[in-house]
C-alpha positions in Angstrom: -35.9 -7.9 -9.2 -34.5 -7.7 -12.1 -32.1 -4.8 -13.7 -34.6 -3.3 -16.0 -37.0 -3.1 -13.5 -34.9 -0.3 -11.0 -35.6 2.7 -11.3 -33.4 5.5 -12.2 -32.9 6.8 -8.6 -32.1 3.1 -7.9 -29.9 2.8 -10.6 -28.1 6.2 -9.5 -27.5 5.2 -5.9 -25.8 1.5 -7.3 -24.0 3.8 -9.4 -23.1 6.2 -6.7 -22.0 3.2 -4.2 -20.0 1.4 -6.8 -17.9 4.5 -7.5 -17.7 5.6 -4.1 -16.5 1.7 -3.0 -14.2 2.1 -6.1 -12.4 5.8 -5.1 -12.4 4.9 -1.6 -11.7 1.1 -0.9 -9.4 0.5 -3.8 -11.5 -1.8 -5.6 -11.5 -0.5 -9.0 -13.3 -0.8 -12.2 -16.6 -2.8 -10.6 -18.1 -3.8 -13.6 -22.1 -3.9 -14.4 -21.8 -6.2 -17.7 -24.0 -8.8 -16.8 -26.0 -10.4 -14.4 -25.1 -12.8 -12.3 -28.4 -13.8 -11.2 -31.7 -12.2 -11.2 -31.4 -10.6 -7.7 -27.2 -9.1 -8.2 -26.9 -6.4 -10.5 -23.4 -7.3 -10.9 -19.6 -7.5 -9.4 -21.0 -8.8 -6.1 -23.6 -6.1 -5.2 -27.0 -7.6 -4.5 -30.4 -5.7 -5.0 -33.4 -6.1 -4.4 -37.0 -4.8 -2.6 -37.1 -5.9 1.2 -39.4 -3.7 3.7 -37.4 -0.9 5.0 -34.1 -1.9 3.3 -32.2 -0.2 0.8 -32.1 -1.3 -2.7 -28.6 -2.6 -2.4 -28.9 -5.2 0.0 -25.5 -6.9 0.1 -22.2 -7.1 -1.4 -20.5 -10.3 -1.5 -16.7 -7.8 -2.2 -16.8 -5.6 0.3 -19.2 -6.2 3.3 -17.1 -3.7 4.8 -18.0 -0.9 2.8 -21.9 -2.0 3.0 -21.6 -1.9 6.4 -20.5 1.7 7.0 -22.7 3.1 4.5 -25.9 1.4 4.5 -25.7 0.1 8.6 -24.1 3.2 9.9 -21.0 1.2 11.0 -18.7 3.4 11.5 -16.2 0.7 12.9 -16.8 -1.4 9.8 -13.8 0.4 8.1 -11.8 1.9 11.1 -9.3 3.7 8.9 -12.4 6.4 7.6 -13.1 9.2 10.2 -16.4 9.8 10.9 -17.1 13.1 9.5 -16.2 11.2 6.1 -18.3 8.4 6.7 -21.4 10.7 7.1 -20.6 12.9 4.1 -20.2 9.2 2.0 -23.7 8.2 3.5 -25.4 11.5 2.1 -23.7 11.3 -1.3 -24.4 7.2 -2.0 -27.9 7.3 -0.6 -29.5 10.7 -1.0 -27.1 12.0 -3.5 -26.1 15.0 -1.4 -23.4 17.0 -1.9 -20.7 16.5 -3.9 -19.1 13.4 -5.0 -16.3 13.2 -2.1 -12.7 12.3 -2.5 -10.4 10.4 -0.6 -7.7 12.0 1.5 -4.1 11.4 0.3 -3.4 8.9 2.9 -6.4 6.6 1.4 -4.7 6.0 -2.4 -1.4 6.2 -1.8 0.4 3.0 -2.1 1.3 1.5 1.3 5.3 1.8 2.1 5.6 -1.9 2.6 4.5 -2.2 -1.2 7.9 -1.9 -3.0 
């Protein structure tokens, strides 16, 4: 599967993941440039058409974060609560609600930083 072949639901939920992985995980600035191969749409994040899978089937920078949303792991990222995880889930995948936002304690710098 190529990029110009997704849809644009498809394209809105790689969108919506990216900037939710972004906000919440500290990875900022995933880029969508280029390809990397046919299959990855960019910055690690692999899609693609598998029976019963999402269209994001990987991503190579933060299995983590593909875990808890797409598995429904909520111990892939211990330091989310729940409630937050589920709230993520209906934003990336179904585009529910509104975009949510981190909690203070999520993008502040750690202490041990300075």
């Amino acid at each position: 599967m190529q990029v110009g072949e997704l849809k644009q639901d498809e394209k809105d939920l790689v969108w919506r993941y990216a900037h939710c992985a972004g906000l919440w995980r500290r990875k900022q600035h995933r880029t969508f440039a280029s390809l990397e191969s046919d299959e990855v749409v960019a910055d690690g994040i692999t899609v693609g058409e598998q029976a019963g899978e999402p269209i994001i089937l990987s991503d190579a920078k933060d299995p983590e974060f593909f875990a808890a949303i797409f598995k429904n792991d909520n111990s892939a990222i211990p330091e989310v609560r729940a409630l937050d995880l589920e709230r993520l889930r209906g934003y990336v995948i179904s585009g529910e609600g509104e975009l949510p936002m981190p909690p203070p304690r999520l993008t502040k710098p750690p202490l041990d930083a300075e």
